[in-house]
C-alpha positions in Angstrom: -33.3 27.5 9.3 -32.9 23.8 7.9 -31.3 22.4 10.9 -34.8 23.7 12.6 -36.5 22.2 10.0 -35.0 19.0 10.0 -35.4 18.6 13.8 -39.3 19.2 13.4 -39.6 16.6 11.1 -37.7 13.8 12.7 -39.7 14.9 16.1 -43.0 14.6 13.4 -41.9 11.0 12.5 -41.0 9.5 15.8 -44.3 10.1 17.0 -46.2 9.1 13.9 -48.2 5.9 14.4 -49.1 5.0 11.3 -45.9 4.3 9.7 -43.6 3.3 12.4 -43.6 0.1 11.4 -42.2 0.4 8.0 -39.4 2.7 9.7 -36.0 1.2 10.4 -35.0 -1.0 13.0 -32.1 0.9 13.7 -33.2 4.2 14.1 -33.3 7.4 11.4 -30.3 8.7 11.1 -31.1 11.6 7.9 -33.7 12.7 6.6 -33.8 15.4 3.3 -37.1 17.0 1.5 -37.4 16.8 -2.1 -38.8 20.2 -3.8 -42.3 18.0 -4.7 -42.4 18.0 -0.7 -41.6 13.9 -0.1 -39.4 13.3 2.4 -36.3 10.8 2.6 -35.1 8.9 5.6 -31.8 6.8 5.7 -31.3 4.3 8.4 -28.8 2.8 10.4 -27.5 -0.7 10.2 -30.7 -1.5 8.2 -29.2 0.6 5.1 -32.2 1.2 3.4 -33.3 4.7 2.2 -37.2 5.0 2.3 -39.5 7.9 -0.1 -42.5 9.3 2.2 -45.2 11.4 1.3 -45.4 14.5 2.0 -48.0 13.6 4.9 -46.1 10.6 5.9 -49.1 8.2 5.3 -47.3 6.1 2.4 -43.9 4.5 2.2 -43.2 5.1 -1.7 -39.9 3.3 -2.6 -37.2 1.6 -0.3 -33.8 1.3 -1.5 -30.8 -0.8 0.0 -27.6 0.8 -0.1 -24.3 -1.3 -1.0 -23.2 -3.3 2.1 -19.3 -2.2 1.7 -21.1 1.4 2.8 -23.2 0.5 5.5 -26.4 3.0 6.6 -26.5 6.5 6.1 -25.1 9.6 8.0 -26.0 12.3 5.8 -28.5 13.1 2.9 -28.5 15.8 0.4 -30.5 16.2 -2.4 -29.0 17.8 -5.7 -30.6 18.8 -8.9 -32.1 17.5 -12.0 -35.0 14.9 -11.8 -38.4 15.1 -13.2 -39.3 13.0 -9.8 -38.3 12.5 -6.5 -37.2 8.9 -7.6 -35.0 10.3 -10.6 -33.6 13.2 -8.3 -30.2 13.2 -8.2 -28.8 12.3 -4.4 -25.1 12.4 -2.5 -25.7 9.9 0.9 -22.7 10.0 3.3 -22.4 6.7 5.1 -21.0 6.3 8.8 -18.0 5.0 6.8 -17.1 7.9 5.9 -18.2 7.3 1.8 -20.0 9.5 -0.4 -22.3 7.9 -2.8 -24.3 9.3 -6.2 -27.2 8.4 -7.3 -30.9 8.3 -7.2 -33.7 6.2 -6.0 -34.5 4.5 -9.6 -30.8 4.0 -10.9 -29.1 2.9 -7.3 -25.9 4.7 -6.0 -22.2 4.0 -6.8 -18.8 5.2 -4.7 -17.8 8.8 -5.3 -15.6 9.3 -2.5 -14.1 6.5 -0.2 -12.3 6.7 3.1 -11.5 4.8 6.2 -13.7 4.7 9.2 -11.5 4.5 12.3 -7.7 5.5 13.6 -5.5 5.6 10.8 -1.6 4.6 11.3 -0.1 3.1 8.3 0.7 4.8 5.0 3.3 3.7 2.1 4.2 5.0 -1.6 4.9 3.5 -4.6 8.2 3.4 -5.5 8.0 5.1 -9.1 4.3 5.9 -9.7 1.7 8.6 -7.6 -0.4 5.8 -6.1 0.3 4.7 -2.3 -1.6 2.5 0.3 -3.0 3.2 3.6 -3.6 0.5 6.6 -6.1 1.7 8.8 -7.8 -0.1 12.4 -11.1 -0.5 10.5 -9.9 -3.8 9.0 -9.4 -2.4 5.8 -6.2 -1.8 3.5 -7.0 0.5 0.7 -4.5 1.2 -2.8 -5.1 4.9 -3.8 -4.4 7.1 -6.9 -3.2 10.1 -5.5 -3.8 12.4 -9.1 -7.1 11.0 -8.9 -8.2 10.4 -5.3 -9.6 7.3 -6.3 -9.1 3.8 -4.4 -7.9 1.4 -6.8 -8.8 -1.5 -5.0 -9.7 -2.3 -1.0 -9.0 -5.8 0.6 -10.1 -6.7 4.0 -8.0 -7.9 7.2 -8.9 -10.2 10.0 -7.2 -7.5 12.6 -6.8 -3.5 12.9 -4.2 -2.7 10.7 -0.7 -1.0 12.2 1.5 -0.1 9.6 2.6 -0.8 5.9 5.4 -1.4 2.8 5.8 -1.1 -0.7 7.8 -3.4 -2.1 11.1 -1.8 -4.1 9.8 -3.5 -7.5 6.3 -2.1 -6.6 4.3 -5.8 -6.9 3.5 -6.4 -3.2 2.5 -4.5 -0.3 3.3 -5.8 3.5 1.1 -5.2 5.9 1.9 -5.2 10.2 -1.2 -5.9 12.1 -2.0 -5.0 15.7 -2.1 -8.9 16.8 1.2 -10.1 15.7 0.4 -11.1 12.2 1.9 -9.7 8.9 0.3 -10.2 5.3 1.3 -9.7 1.8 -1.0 -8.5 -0.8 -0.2 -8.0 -4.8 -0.3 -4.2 -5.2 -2.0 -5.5 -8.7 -5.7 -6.4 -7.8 -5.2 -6.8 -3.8 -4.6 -10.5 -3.7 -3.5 -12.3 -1.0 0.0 -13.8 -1.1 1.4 -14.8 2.3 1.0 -14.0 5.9 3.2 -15.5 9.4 2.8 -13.9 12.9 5.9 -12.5 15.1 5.2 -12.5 18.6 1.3 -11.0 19.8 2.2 -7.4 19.8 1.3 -5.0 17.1 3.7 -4.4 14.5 4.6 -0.8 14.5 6.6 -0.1 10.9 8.0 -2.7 8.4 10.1 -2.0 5.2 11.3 -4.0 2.6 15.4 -3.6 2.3 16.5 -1.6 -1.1 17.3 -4.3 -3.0 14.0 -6.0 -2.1 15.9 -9.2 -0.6 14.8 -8.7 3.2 11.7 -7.4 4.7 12.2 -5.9 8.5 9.4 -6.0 11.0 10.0 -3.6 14.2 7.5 -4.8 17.2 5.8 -3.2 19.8 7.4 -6.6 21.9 10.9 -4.9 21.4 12.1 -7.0 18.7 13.2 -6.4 15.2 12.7 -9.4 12.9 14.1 -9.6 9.0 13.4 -11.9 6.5 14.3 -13.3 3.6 12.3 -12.8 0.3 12.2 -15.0 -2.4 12.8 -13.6 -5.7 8.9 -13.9 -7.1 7.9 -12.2 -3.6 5.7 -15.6 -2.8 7.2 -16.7 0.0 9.2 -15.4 3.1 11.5 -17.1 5.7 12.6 -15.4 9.0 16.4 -14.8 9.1 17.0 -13.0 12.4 15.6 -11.8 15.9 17.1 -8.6 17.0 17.1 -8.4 20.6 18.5 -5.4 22.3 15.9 -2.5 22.9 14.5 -1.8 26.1 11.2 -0.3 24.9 8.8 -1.0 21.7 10.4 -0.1 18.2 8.9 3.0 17.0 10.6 3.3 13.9 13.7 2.5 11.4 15.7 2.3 7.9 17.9 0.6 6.3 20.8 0.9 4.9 21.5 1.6 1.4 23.1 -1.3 0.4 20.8 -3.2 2.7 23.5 -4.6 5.0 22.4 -2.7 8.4 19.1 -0.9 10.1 19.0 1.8 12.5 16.3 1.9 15.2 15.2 4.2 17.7 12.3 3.1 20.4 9.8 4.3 22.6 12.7 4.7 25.7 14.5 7.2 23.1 17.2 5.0 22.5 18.7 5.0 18.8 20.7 1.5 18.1 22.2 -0.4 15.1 22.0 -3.6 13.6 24.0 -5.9 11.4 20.6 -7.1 9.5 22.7 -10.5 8.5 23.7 -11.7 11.8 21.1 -10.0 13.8 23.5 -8.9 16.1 23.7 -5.1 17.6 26.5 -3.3 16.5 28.7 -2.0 19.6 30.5 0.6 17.9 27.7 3.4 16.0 31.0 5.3 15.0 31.9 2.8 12.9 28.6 3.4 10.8 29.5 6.8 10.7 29.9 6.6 6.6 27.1 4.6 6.0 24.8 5.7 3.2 20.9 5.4 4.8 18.6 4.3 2.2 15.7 6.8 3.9 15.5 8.6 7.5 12.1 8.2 9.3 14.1 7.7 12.6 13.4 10.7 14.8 16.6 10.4 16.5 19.9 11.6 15.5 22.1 14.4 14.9 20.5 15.3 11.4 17.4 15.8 12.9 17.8 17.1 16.5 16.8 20.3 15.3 12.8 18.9 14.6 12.3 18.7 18.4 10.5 21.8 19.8 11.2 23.5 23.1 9.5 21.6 25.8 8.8 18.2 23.9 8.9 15.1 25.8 10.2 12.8 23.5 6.9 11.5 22.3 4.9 14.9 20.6 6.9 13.8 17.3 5.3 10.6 15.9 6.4 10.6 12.1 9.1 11.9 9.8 10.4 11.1 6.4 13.1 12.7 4.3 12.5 13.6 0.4 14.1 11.7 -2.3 16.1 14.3 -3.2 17.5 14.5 0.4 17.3 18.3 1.1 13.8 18.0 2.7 12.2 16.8 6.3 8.5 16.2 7.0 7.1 15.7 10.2 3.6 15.0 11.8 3.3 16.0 15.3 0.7 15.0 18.4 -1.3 18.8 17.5 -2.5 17.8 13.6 0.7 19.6 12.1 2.8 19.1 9.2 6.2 20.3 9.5 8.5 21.1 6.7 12.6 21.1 7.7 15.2 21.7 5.4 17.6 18.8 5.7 19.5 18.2 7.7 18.2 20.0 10.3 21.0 19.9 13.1 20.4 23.1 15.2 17.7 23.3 17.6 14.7 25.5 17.9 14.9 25.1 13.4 12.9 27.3 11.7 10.0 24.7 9.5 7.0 25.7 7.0 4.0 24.4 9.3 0.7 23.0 7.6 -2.4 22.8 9.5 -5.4 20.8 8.1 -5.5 17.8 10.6 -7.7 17.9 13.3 -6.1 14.4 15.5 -2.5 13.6 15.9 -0.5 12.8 12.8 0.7 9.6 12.4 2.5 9.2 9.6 4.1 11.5 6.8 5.4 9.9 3.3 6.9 11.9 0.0 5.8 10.7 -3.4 8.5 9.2 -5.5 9.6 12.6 -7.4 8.8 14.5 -4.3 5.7 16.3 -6.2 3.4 15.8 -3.1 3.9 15.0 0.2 0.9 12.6 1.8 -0.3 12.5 6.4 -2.5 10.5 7.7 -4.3 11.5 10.6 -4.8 9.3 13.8 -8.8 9.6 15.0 -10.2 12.2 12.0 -9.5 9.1 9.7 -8.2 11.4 6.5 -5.7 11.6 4.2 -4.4 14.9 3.1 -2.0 15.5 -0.1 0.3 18.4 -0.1 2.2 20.0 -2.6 5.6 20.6 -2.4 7.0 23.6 -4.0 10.4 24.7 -4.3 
């Protein structure tokens, strides 16, 4: 009954003369009654919320939303209020906020999220709180106990992927252009920024000891650097050159001497990350301790695979801390839980459902408590807890 309602009343307004020209110039996209029977309208790109009448004849108050927001999507109106202006109101913006507040006191962030295809996802290395890089420009620091955003910095270029530095004081960001930037995970301030090749940057990770920061490429090419010890300024070391296909994701060794990639042609390879040169002989890896696995490829994960995939239904996977679980996010808005390793095929796996896009990247919390996805085009983030 108040979806009818609602229609009749934005058919009333579109046809009503006498205030069309106070109504926004980018079309009405929500409109609410209030119990006193005033109406409420949010617009578009003009972001103004306008009080009516109950007739319509008067414009009573016009109020600008904050521009970080943009217009409306949604209104509803809550309780309390002696007046329609002291009423309390939730807007939902078309990027994808909630805001509180009423007419006379103005409206403040409850709940924030990202606005388009969301790919890049990193935790802190000893506290709940983890960043997301998302294609709407924005990189955003969250508490996860809280749900709230610490703080949000902007990027020239749709953001691709991102890194938490071992120490926890800087974040590194891959773009979809090429570029890379470094941020303090303090207050979001910019550090430093260079470009490798004009390709997006599909995953980068700092090395354990927080000496070398690896970038792998959609142009097929690993790059490392070097980080200076007050994490202000980075030099390129090596180009590694050997991949047939884009980089799709690796780790590093724990004692941050090699990486292990695997690539969109399926091919897993190995690296000697201070020469830059390919390692012919995997077997002789074969006891090397890796710092994390978020390769899809290998023998301690061939069991992840399910019967009919072609090599690209997988897109993310990350083993716990702890190193006896496997989560992975899949092209049908699943989470799948593995013990590790999981070697056999056709592995049994605790399967959470929630997504409703591809997931594109899984992460563990430092002490395992929660594991955190990302979802591709439904732009959320979903927490989940882990229990023994």
């Amino acid at each position: 009954v108040s979806v009818c309602l609602s229609v009749s009343v934005c058919v009333r307004v579109s046809v009503c003369v006498c205030c069309s020209s106070s109504l926004p110039q980018h079309g009405v996209f929500s409109l609410s009654t209030f119990p006193d029977g005033s109406i409420i309208s949010g617009g578009g790109k003009d972001r103004r919320l306008v009080l009516w009448s109950s007739d319509l004849s008067q414009q009573e108050q016009t109020v600008e939303l904050p521009e970080s927001s943009h217009g409306s999507r949604v209104i509803a109106v809550g309780g309390g209020g002696d007046s329609a202006a002291n009423t309390n109101l939730f807007v939902g913006t078309v990027r994808n906020t909630i805001l509180e507040g009423s007419l006379s006191t103005g409206f403040k962030e409850t709940i924030k999220g990202h606005s388009d295809e969301l790919w890049g996802l990193a935790v802190h290395p000893e506290q709940n709180i983890f960043v997301t890089a998302c294609y709407d420009k924005t990189v955003s620091f969250w508490e996860a106990n809280t749900h709230d955003v610490i703080w949000t910095a902007p990027v020239p270029d749709e953001a691709q992927s991102a890194d938490i530095h071992p120490s926890g004081n800087v974040v590194v960001i891959g773009l979809k252009t090429g570029r890379w930037m470094v941020f303090s995970t303090a207050d979001g301030k910019y550090i430093a920024s260079g470009v490798d090749g004009n390709e997006q940057h599909d995953c980068v990770h700092f090395s354990p000891d927080g000496q070398k920061m690896a970038i792998g490429s959609h142009d097929n090419f690993l790059y490392i650097y070097k980080v200076s010890d007050d994490l202000q300024s980075y030099e390129r070391m090596n180009r590694c050159s050997g991949h047939s296909s884009f980089i799709t994701h690796f780790d590093w060794s724990a004692d941050s001497q090699y990486l292990r990639s695997c690539s969109g042609d399926y091919e897993l390879l190995f690296w000697d990350a201070n020469t830059g040169k390919q390692v012919p002989s995997p077997a002789s890896l074969r006891d090397v301790e890796w710092a994390t696995f978020t390769t899809v490829l290998g023998f301690d994960v061939a069991g992840i695979w399910p019967e009919g995939a072609d090599g690209t239904d997988i897109n993310t996977l990350c083993r716990d801390h702890s190193r006896k679980l496997v989560a992975t996010g899949d092209d049908f808005g699943k989470v799948n839980l593995f013990r590790f390793p999981v070697p056999q095929a056709k592995s049994e796996c605790h399967v959470g459902i929630g997504h409703s896009s591809h997931v594109t990247c899984v992460r563990f919390v430092h002490n395992d408590s929660l594991l955190l996805s990302v979802g591709g085009k439904d732009t959320s983030i979903m927490q989940w807890r882990v229990q023994a």
